[in-house]
C-alpha positions as CSV (number, residue, x, y, z in Angstrom):
1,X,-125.7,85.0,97.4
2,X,-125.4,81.2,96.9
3,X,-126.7,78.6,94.1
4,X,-127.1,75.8,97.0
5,X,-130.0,75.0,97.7
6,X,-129.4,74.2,101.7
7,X,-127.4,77.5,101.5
8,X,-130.6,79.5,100.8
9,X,-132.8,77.4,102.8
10,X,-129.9,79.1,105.5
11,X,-130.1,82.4,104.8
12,X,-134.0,82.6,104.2
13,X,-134.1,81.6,107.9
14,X,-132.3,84.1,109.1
15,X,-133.5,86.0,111.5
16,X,-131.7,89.6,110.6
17,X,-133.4,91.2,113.5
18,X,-132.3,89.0,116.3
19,X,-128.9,88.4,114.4
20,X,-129.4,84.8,114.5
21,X,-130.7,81.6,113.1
22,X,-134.5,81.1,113.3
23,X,-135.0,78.9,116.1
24,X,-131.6,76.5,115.6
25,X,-134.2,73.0,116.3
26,X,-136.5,74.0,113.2
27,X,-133.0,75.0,111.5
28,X,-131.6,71.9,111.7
29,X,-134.4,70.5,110.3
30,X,-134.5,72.3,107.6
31,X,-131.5,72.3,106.3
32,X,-131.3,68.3,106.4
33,X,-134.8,68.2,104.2
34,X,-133.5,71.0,102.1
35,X,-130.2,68.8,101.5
36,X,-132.0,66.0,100.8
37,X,-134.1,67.4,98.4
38,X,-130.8,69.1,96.8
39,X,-129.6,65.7,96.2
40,X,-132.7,64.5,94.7
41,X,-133.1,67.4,92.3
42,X,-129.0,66.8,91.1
43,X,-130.3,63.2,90.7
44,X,-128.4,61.7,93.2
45,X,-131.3,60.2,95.8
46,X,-134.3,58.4,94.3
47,X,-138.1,57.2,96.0
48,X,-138.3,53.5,96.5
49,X,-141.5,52.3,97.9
50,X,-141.2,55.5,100.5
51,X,-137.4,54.5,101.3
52,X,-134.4,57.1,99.9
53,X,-132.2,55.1,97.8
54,X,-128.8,56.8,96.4
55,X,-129.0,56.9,92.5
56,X,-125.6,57.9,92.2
57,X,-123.0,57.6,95.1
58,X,-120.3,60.0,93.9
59,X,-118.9,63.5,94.7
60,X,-120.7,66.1,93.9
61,X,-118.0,68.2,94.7
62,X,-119.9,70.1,97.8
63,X,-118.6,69.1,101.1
64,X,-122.2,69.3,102.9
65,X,-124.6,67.5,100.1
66,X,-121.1,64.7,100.1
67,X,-121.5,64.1,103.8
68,X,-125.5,64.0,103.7
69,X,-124.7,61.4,101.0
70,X,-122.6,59.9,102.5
71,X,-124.9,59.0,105.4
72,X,-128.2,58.2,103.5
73,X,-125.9,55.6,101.8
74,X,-125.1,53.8,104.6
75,X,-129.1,52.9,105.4
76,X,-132.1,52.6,104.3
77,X,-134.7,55.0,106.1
78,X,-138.2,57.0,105.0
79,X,-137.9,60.6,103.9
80,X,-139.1,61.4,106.9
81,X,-136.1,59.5,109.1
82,X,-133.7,60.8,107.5
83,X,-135.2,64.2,107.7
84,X,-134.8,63.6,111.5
85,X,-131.3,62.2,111.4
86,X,-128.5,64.0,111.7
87,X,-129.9,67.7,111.9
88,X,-127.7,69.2,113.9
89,X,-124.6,67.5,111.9
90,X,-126.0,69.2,109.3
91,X,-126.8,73.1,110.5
92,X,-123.0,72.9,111.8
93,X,-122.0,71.8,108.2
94,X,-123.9,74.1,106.9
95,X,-122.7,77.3,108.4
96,X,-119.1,76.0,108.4
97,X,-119.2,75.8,104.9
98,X,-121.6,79.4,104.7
99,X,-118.3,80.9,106.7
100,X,-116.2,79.2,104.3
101,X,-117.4,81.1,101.3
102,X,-117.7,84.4,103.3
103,X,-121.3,84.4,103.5
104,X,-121.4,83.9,107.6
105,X,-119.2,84.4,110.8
106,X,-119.6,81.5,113.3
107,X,-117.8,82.0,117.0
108,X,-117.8,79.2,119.6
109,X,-119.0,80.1,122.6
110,X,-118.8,78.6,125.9
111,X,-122.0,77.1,127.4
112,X,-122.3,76.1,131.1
113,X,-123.6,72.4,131.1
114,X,-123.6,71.4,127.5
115,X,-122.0,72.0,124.2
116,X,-120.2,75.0,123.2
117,X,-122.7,77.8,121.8
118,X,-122.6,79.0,118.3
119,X,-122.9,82.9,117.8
120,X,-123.8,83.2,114.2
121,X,-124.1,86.3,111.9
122,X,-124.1,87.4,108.2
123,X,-121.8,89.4,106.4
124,X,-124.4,91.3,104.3
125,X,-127.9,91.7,106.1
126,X,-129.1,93.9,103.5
127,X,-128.7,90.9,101.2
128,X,-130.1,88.9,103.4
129,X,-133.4,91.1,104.0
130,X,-133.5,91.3,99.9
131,X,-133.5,87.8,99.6
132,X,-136.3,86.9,102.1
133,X,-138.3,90.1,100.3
134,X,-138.0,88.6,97.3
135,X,-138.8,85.2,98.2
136,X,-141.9,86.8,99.6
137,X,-142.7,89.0,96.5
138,X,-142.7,85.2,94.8
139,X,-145.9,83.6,97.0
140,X,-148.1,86.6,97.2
141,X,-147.2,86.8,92.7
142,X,-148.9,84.8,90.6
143,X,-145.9,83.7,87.9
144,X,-143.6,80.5,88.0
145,X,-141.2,80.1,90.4
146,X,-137.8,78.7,90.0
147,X,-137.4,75.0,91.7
148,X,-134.8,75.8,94.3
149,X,-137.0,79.0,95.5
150,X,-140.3,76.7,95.6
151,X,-138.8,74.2,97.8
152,X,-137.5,77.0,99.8
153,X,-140.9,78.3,100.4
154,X,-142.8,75.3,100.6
155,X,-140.2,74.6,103.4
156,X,-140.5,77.9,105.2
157,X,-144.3,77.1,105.2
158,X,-144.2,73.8,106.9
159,X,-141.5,75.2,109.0
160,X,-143.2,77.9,110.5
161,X,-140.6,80.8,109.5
162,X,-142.6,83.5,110.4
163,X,-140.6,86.6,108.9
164,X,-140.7,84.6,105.5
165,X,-144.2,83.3,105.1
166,X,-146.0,85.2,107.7
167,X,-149.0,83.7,108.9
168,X,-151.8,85.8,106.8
169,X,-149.3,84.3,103.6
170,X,-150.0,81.2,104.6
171,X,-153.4,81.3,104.7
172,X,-154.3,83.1,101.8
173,X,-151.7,81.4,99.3
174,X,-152.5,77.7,100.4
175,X,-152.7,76.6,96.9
176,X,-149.4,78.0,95.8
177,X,-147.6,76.6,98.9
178,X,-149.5,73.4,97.8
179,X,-148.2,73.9,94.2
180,X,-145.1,74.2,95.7
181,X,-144.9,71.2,97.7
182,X,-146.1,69.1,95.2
183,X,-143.0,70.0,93.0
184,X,-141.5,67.7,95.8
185,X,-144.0,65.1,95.4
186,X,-143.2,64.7,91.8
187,X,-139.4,64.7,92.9
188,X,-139.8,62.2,95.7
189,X,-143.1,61.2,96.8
190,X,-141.9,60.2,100.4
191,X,-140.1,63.4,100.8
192,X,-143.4,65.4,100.0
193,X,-145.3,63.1,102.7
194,X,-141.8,64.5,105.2
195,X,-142.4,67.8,104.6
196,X,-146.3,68.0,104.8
197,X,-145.8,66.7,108.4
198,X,-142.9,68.9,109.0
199,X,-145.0,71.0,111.4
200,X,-146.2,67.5,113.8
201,X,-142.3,66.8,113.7
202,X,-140.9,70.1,114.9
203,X,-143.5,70.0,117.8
204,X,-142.5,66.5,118.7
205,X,-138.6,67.5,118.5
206,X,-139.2,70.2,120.6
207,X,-141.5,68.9,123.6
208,X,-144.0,71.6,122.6
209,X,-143.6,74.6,120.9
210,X,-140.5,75.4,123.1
211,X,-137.2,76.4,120.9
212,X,-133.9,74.1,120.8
C-alpha cells in the first residue's frame, strides 16, 4: 500500500474498527521515531555519542522524511528528544501526504476550545486489515523479516498497539520483538535506547494512561 516506512508505521496503527488513528498522542509518536529511523536506514541520520547527526542533508525527494530532516538539522538532540519533538507536526504530515497519494481522507473538523479536529479514514480497510494480519503472521513465524516490517513491529510493541501485537504476542515473542529492536540498535544505538523507553514516554506525554 506504501514503500515508506512512516506510511506503514500509519496504516498498522489504524484502528479499522473505530475508523480512526490509534490513540493520535501514541500516533504522533510513532510516526516521528518511525521517520527517524526511515532516515537512518536511507543513510541520511547517523549515532554520535547518543546525539542524531545528519549524514547527508539533501532531498530525498519525500516531503515528510525532507521536513523531519530538515528539523533534526537544525539541532543537536538524543534519539529520544527528537522522538518527542515535533510529533504532532509530524502525524499531520503524515496523513496529508497519506491523502495525497489516495491512501487516506482527512476532514477538518471544528473543535470547541482548541484546534480544529481531524476526522481521518482509509480508502481500502480491507487492505488495511491484510496488512496488520500479516504483520502479525510475521511475530508469531519464525523466518526473517524484512527491515521496514521489523521496525514496524518492534514499534507497535513499545507502543502499545493492541490490535497489532496483542498483549499474549507480546509476552510470548519477547525475543523476536527484542530481535527486532536490536535491528535499531545496530542502526542507531540511541534510537534503540528511544524506543525501549517508548512505553515510560507515552505515559509521561499523556498524564497517565489517558489518550491525547
Amino acid at each position: 500500500m506504501t514503500d515508506t516506512l512512516y506510511g506503514r508505521m500509519y496504516l498498522a496503527a489504524y484502528d479499522t474498527d473505530a475508523g480512526a488513528p490509534y490513540d493520535r498522542t501514541r500516533a504522533g509518536f510513532l510516526l516521528r521515531a518511525a521517520s527517524l529511523a526511515e532516515l537512518a536506514c536511507l543513510g541520511r541520520l547517523a549515532d554520535t555519542s547518543g546525539e542524531v547527526a545528519v549524514a547527508d542533508p539533501g532531498s530525498t525527494g519525500d516531503p515528510v522524511l525532507d521536513l523531519v530532516l530538515s528539523r533534526v538539522g537544525a539541532h543537536r538532540r538524543t534519539w529520544k528528544a527528537w522522538v518527542r519533538a515535533d510529533r504532532r507536526e509530524t502525524l499531520d504530515a503524515v496523513e496529508d501526504r497519506l491523502a495525497a497519494l489516495g491512501l487516506i481522507t482527512v476532514e477538518e473538523r471544528p473543535a470547541f476550545a482548541r484546534a480544529a479536529r481531524r476526522e481521518v479514514a482509509v480508502r481500502d480497510a480491507a487492505g488495511v486489515r491484510a496488512l496488520q494480519a500479516r504483520l502479525t503472521a510475521l511475530l508469531r513465524g519464525s523466518g526473517p523479516v524484512e527491515a521496514y516490517d521489523a521496525v514496524v513491529l518492534a514499534l507497535a510493541a513499545a507502543g502499545r498497539v493492541r490490535h497489532l501485537v496483542p498483549s499474549a504476542d507480546a509476552r510470548a515473542h519477547r525475543g523476536r520483538l527484542d530481535a527486532m529492536t536490536g535491528r535499531l540498535d545496530a542502526l542507531a544505538p540511541g534510537l534503540g535506547r528511544a524506543v525501549r523507553s517508548l512505553g515510560t514516554t507515552l505515559v509521561a506525554a499523556q498524564g497517565g494512561m489517558g489518550g491525547g
